[in-house]
N, C-alpha and C positions, 0 to 999 in steps of 0.2 A: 815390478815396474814402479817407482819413486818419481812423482811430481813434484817438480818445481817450484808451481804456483799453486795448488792445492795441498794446503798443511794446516791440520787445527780444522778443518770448514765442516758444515754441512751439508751435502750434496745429493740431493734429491734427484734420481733415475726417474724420468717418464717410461711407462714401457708400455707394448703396445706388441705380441706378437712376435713372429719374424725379426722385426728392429728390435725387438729387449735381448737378443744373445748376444749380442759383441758387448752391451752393458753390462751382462754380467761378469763378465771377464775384470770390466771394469770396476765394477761396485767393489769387486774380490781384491784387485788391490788397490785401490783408492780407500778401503777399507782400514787396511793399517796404521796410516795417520791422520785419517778421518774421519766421523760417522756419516756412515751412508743408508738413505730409506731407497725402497722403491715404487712408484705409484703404477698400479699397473690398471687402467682405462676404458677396457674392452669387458660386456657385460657379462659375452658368454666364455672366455677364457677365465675371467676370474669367478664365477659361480659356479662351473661347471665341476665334476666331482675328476680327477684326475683318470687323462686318455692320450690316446695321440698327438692329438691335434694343440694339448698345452700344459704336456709332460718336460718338456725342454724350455718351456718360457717362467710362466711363474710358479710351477713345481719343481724345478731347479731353484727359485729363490727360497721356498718353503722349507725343503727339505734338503740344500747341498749352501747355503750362504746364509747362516744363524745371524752373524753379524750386521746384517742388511735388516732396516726395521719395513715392515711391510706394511702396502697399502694395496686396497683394490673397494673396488664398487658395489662387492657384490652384497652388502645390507641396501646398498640403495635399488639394487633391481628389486630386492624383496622387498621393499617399501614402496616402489613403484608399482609391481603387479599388486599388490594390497589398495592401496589406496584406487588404482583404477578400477577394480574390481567392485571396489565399496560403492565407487561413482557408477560402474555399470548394473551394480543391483540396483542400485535406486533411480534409474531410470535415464541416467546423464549420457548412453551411452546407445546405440541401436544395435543390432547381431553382429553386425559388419563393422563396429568400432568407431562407427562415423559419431559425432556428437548431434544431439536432439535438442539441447540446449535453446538454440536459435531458433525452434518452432514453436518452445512455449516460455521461451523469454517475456512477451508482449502479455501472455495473458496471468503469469507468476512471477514476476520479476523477483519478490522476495522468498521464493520458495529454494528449499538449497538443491533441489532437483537441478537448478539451472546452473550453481557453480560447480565448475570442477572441482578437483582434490587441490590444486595449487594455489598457492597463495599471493594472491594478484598485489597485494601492496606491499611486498617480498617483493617480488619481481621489479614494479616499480621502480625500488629502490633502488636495484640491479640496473634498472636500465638507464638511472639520471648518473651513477657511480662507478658501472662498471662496463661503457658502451664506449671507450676512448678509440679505439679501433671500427668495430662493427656495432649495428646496431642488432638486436634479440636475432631479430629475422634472417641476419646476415651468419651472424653466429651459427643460428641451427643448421643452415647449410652447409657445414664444413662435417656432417656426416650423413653418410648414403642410408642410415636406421631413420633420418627421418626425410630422406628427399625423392624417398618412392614416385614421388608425383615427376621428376627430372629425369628417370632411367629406368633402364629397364631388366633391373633384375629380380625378376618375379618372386625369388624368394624373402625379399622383405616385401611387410606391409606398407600401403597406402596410412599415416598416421594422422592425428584429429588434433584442433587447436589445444584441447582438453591435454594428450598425451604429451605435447612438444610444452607448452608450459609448464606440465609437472616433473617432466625431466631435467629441463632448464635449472629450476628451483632445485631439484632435489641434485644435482652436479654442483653448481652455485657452493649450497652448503657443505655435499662435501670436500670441497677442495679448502674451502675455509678451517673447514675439520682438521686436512691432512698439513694445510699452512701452520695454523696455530700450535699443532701439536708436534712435528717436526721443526719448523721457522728455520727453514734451510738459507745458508748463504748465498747459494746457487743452483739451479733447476737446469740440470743437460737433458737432451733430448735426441732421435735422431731421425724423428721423420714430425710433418703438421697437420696429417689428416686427424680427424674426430672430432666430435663436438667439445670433451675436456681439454685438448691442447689448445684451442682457442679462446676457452674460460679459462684457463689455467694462464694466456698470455695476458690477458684483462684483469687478471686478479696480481698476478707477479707485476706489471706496469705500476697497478696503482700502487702497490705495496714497495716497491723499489728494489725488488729481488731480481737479479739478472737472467733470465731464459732463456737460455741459449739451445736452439736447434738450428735442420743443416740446410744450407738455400743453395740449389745446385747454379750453379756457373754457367755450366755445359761447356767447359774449356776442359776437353779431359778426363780426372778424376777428381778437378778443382772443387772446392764446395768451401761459403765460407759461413760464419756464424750470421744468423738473423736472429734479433732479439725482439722482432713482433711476428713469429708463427711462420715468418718468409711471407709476410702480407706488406706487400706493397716494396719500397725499397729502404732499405733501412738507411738512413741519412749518414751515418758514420763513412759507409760504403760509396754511397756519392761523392760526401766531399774525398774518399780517396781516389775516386775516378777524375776528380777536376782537377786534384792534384797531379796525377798520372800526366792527363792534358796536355802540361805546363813542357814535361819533357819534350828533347828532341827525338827524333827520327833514329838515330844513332844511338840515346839511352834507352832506347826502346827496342835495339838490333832485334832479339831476340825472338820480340812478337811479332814483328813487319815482316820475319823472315817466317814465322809458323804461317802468318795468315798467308805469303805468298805464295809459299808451299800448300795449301790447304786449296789455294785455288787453281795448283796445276793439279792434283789429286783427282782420280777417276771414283775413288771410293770416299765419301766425309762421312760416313756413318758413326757415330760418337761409339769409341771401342769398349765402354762402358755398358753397351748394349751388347757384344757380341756372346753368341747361344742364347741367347733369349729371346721372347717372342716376336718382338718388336724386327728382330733378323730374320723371321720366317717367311720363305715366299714361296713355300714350296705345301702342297696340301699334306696332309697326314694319310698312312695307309687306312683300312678301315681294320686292320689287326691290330695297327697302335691303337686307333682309338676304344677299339674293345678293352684291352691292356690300359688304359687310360680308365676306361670307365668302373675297371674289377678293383682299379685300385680307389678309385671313388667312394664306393661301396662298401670296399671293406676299411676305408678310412672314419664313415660315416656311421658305418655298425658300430666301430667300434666308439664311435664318439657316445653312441645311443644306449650303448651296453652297459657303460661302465655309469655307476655312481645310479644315479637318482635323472641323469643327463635327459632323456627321454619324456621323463613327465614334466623338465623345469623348462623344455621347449615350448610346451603346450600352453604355456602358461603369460608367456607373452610375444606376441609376435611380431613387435616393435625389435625388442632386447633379442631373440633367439631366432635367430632360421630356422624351419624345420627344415627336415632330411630331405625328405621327398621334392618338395620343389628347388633344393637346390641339386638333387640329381637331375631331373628333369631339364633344368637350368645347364647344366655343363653340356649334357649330351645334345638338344638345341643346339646348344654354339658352336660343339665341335662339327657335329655334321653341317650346318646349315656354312659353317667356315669353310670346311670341304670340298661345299659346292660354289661358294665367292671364289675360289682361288684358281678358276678354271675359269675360259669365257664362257657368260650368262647372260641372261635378258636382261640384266638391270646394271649391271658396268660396260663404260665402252671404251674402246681403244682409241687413245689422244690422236688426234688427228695432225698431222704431220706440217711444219708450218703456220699450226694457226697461231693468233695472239690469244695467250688466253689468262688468268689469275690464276694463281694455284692456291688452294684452301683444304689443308693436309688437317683430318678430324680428328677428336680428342679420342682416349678412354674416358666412358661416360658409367660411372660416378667416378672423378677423380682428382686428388686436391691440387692440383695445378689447374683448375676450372674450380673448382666448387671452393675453394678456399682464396684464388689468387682474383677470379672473378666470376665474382657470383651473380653480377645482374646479365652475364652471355653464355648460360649454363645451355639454353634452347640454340642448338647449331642449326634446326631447321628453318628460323626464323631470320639466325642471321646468314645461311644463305641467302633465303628469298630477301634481303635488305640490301646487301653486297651485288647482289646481280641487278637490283633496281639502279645500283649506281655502275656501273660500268660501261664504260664507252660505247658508240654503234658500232658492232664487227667483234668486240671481243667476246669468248666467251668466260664461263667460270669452272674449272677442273676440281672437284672435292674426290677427292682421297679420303678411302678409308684408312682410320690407324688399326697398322696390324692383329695389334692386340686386342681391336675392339672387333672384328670381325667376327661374323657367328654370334656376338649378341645383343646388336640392333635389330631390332622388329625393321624386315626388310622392306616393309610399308615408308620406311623414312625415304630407303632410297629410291622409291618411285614416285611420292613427292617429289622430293628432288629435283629425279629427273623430267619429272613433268613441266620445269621450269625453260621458257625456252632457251636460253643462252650459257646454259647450266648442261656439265655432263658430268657424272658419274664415273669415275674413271677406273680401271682395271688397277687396282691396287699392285700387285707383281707385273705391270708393264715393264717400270725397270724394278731393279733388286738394287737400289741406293738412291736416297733425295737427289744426291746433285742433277743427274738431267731433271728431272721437275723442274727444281729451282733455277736452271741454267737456261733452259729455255722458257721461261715465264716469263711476263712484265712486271711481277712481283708477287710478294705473297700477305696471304691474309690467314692469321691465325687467331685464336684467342689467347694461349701463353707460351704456344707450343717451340720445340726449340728449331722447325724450320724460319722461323724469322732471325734466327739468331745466325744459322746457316746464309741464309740469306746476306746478310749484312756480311759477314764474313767475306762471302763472296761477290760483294760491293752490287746489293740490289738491293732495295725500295721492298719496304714492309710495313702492315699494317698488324699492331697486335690490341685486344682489349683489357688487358691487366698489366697490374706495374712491376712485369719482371725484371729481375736484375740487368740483360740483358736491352733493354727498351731505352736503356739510356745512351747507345749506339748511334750515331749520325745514318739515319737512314730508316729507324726504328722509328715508328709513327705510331701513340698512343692514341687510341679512339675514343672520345669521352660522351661523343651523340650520334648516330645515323645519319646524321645531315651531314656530317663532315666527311663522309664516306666518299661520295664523288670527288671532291678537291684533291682526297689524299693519293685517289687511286688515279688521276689524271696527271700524278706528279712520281708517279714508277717510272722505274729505268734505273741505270747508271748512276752509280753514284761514286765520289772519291772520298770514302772514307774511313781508307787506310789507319790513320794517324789514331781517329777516335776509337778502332776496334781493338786497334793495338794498347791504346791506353785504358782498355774495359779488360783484356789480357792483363794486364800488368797490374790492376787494382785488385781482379781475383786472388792472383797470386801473393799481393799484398795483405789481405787484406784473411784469406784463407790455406789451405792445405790440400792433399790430394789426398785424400780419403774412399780407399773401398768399400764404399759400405756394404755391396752382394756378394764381394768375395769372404767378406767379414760373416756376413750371415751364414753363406753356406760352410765357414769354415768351423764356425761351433756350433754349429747342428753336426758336422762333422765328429767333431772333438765330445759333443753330450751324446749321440750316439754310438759312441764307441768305435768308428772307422777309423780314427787318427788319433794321434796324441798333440797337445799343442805343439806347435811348428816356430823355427825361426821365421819364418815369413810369415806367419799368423800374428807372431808378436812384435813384428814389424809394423803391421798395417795396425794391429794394435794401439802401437805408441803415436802414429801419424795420427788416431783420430786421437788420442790422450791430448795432443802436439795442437788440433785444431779446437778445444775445448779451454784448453789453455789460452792460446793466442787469443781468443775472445774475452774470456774472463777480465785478462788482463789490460784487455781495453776499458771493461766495464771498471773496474780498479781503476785506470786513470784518468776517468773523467770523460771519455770519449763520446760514451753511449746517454747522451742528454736525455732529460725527462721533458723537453719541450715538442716531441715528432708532433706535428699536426694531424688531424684526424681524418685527413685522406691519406694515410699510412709513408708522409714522406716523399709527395710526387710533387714534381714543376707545378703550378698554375701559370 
């Protein structure tokens, strides 16, 4: 495979898991006419001694791609369990990892019992130089290692200001480390969760190195390039929607006629999703989930077995899951899902007729929330704010998301429901959004892609972050709680054909159609030995080569300005 626009460069691979396989395929030939690194991000995949779980990610770069110069973190977890530890002997820290600092601040201020291991006027720095997007606190929240306090999966810890600013700092520098010492021309990527792709988008900004990761459309397989993390809307991508606009009805055939088709459709479920969870409305037997849990078990033995993996768990509970609670963790979710997917005492069945909002719930930790917006992370709150603004007579319908089902502490949803004008609705009532959406007054999400749905199907939506999508006639971005009632007093119908079709037409401009799941499963496929690479594998291949390109070469012509203002590119 020979690029075009990639000859002579530098090209630096973020990797991260699952999403580093189709890059290698990449690194492998982008390699021949140009040096290629790869940074791989995640604390327990790269320190961990070679197992299952990241034998096929960056043990495939180690040992099957010499030409690939490598990066990974794992000196900085070891500098991180060291340094906390040093802080915890000397008393900066209580059993439970909470910090003590603040109890004998007032009577030691100069004792160093009281600072952590991080280096606060480092950080400083950080935050006057490299906060153009987010500010520290917005930052740490784009990974679930330190937003224990947001979700609920019990196998990571609750962390301390002490740990979140010595991580910060110790990321900080080495991404500076891996800039200076590779000074890549360009940084692909192909997913925004983590703390370091969000340092990594603050560091490449200021420095002027283009970052290109993938911002889904939800048109599709559309996906085009963001060059800040998919935080906020990247302005290149607007003005090509205002341009879109300008067309007619007629140069637009194409989308007036998808979206027209889309709302005689009995089924809109984005076929992006289809076999996966997000499809499921059916419970599991209790022999799969047995079958489910043996493979658990012995995926987790085997993580524990091999290397030294088992005691470098122990060691910090920030950086490492232990075993245990995340078995305990899956088996919860699956039976307590089990039993959501039947009627229960805490969903109920939409009653026939009424008016009511539809407010369709996240996966919670997850970077379309924790990354796109981070101050509506708490769904329980913005229920109880949503139902304070709603008319007399209607109610509020929340749906759980599929995939999150089985591991919400089911205490959420009897808050919830304890709300009066608030129900809980039977998730599998139907088996596809559009009745939802069809019979609503509107919807209310926080980035989720029923308002996108919504609009499509010419209805009034309320969303709290600035997804690509939001720029749609009818898409209502919510910047206070006050403004919640106006917005929701202004659901209904809407004609806005022209704009949805010209938000189609900018995707498609602007990106590519890009598999990225079937991309995944097809080289785990191909490194486990089931397949050999495929014409269609090296197809979908070249499409994403094709969407990495197309960006680049925006950034090459001047497109991609260094002026985005620091609400990441939204209307005021």
């Amino acid at each position: 495979m020979k690029s075009s626009v990639f000859h002579n460069k530098k090209i630096l691979f973020i990797c991260r898991e699952t999403y580093s396989k189709p890059l290698w395929f990449l690194a492998r030939d982008l390699a021949k006419d140009n040096k290629v690194g790869a940074f791989y991000i995640m604390s327990s995949e790269s320190r961990f001694a070679k197992c299952y779980y990241n034998e096929h990610t960056i043990w495939e770069f180690r040992e099957n791609l010499p030409e690939c110069k490598l990066y990974d973190v794992s000196d900085i977890c070891d500098k991180f369990v060291e340094g906390m530890e040093k802080f915890r002997r000397e008393g900066g820290l209580d059993g439970k990892g909470h910090g003590k600092r603040s109890r004998i601040l007032i009577d030691r201020p100069d004792d160093p019992k009281t600072k952590g291991p991080a280096d606060i006027e480092f950080l400083k720095m950080i935050e006057r130089e490299y906060t153009h997007f987010k500010t520290l606190g917005l930052q740490l929240m784009s990974s679930q290692e330190n937003t224990k306090h947001y979700h609920w999966r019990e196998y990571w810890s609750v962390t301390s200001d002490e740990e979140n600013q010595y991580w910060l700092e110790l990321n900080y520098k080495k991404i500076f480390e891996v800039l200076d010492d590779f000074q890549p021309d360009v940084i692909l990527d192909l997913d925004n969760a983590e703390l370091q792709r969000t340092l990594l988008c603050e560091v490449a900004w200021k420095r002027k190195i283009p970052y290109l990761t993938i911002e889904y459309g939800k048109y599709g397989y559309w996906k085009y390039p963001s060059f800040q993390n998919s935080f906020g809307i990247d302005p290149y991508f607007r003005k090509i929607y205002e341009d879109k606009l300008k067309l007619s009805d007629e140069e637009m055939a194409e989308s007036i006629n998808y979206i027209k088709d889309f709302r005689e459709k009995s089924d809109i479920m984005n076929p992006e999703f289809a076999g996966s969870v997000t499809t499921q409305y059916e419970r599991d037997s209790w022999l799969w989930i047995l079958r489910v849990m043996r493979g658990k078990w012995n995926y987790f033995m085997d993580q524990d077995r091999k290397g030294n993996n088992r005691a470098i768990k122990k060691k910090s509970n920030m950086l490492y899951a232990r075993t245990w609670p995340y078995i305990k963790y899956y088996w919860n979710a699956m039976t307590r899902k089990r039993k959501f997917l039947v009627p229960n005492d805490l969903f109920e069945v939409p009653v026939e007729g009424e008016d009511y909002v539809y407010m369709p719930l996240h996966l919670i930790p997850e970077s379309s929330v924790f990354v796109k917006a981070s101050y509506y992370v708490d769904e329980l709150n913005l229920i109880e704010q949503i139902s304070k603004s709603l008319p007399v007579g209607w109610k509020l319908y929340v749906k759980e998301h599929q995939a999150m089902l089985g591991e919400r502490d089911p205490e959420f949803y009897r808050k919830a429901g304890e709300i009066a004008n608030v129900r809980v609705v039977q998730i599998n009532h139907y088996k596809d959004p559009k009745p939802w959406i069809a019979k609503a007054k509107g919807v209310v999400t926080i980035t989720g892609t029923a308002a996108y749905e919504a609009a499509l199907l010419g209805k009034r939506s309320i969303v709290f972050g600035d997804v690509p999508f939001s720029i749609i006639d009818g898409v209502t971005r919510i910047r206070s709680y006050e403004d919640l009632p106006e917005a929701i007093r202004s659901f209904g119908a809407i004609d806005n054909i022209h704009s949805a079709a010209a938000y189609l037409e900018a995707v498609k401009e602007a990106g590519a159609e890009v598999k990225i799941f079937e991309l995944m499963d097809g080289a785990e496929d191909i490194f486990a030995g089931k397949t050999k690479e495929t014409p269609e594998f090296d197809e979908m291949l070249q499409e994403l080569l094709y969407f990495y390109e197309k960006g680049y070469q925006r950034w090459l012509n001047g497109e991609i300005r260094d002026d985005v203002p620091k609400d990441g590119g939204k209307n005021e």
